[in-house]
N, C-alpha and C positions, 0 to 999 in steps of 0.2 A: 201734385199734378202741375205739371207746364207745359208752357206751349216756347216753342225754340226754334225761329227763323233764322235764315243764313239767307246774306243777300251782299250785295257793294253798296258803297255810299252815296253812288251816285243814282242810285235807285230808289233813295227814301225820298219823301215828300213830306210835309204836315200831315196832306190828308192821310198818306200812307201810316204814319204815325200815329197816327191817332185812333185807325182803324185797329190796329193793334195794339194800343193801350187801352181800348174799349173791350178787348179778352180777358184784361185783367179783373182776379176775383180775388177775395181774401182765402181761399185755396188754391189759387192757380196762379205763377207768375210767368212773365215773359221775360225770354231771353232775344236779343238779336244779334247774330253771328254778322260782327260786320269787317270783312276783308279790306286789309291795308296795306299786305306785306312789307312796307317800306314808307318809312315816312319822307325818304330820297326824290324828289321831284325829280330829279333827272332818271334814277330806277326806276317810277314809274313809266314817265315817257319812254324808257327804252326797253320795258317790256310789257307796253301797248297797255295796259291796263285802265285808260279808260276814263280813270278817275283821278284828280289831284290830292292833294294832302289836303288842302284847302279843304274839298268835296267833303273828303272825310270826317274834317273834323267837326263841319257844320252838322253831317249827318249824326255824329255821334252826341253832338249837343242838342240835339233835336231827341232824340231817344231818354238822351239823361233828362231834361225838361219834363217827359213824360211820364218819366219814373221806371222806362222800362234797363234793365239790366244787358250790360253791353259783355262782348266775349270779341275778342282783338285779335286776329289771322295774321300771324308773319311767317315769310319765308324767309330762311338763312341760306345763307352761301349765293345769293341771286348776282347775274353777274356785273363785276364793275364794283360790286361792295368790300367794302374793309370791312375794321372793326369802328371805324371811325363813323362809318354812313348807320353801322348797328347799333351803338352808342347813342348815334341823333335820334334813332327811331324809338330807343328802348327811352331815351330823355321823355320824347313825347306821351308815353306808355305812363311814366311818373308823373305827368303834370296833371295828364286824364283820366289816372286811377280807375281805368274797366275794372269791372269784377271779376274780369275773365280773360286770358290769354289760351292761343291755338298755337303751339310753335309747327314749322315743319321742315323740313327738308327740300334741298331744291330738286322735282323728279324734271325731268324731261320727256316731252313724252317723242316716241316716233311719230314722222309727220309733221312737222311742226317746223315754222323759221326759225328758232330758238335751234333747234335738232338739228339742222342742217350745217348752224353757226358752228354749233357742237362738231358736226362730223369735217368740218374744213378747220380744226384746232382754234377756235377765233372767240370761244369759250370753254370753260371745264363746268364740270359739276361737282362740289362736294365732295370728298371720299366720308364715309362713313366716320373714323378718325377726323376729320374737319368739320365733319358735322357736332359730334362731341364737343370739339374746343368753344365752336358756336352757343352752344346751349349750354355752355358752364358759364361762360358770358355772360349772356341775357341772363339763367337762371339767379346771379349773385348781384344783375341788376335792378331785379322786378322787385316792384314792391311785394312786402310779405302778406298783404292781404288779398291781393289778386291771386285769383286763383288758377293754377296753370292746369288746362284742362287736354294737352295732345303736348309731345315731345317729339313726333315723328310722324310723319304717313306712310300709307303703306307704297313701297318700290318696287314693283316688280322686276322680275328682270330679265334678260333677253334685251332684245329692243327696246332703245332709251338709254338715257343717261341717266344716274349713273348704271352702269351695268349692272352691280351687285354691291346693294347694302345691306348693310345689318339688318334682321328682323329687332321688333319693336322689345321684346324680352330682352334682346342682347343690347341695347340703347338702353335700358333702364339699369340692366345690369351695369355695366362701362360707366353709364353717369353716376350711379349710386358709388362703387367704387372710389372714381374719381374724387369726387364731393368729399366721401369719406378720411382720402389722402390728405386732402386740402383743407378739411378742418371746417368745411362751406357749407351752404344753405340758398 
């Protein structure tokens, strides 16, 4: 049995903390899903998110302290990022050993300032193929104990960016292959 919160970092507090380390039983552990996408201060700022790296990483030493078990949210392909900005994030991923990693996909949704940047050419999204090279990346830079719990989200499509991606089977497929060529892990 567990109990498994998803929230941002700038949402924790001690007391919040502690409220949820008080659920813990020697049958039941907690997890808490804590969103980062990007260890990039400048990514964050430029896609409002809210919370700093800073934020984060307080929040996530507050959880560790606690003894509750952490699970790490990134988006790839977010825009303005390299490989060089996903290297800094995935560095930080090594230094803070979550037990848990969420990858995903940058979706876009319609409606949105991000969408609109999208439909005036002044960002892209992803191709599915992009998305791959991303997660071969990360995947050969995570520690081997973390454990990788989402490789993709689901994209619809129609309206939104990207138009059409791969379903989650054909992502596993492609990466498995991949991996396989390259001899990786």
């Amino acid at each position: 049995c567990e109990l498994a919160v998803s929230t941002r970092p700038d949402c924790l507090s001690g007391e919040v903390v502690d409220l949820l380390a008080s659920y813990r039983r020697p049958d039941r552990d907690i997890w808490v899903e804590l969103g980062l996408q990007s260890a990039s201060p400048a990514t964050l700022a430029r896609i409002n998110r809210g919370h700093t790296r800073d934020d984060f990483i307080s929040g996530y030493y507050l959880l560790k302290k606690a003894g509750i078990k952490v699970v790490v949210h990134l988006i790839l392909g977010l825009p303005g990022e390299g490989m060089r900005e996903l290297e800094d994030t995935l560095g930080l991923l090594k230094e803070l050993a979550p037990e848990g990693i969420k990858l995903h996909n940058l979706h876009i949704p319609k409606n949105t300032p991000m969408f609109e940047e999208f439909l005036r050419g002044e960002i892209t999204a992803p191709s599915s193929r992009r998305h791959l090279e991303l997660l071969l990346f990360a995947l050969e830079r995570i520690p081997p104990e973390t454990v990788v719990l989402r490789l993709t989200c689901d994209t619809p499509g129609g309206p939104g960016a990207p138009r059409y991606f791969w379903n989650k089977s054909r992502i596993f497929s492609e990466l498995k292959e991949e991996m396989t060529a390259r001899k990786t892990y």
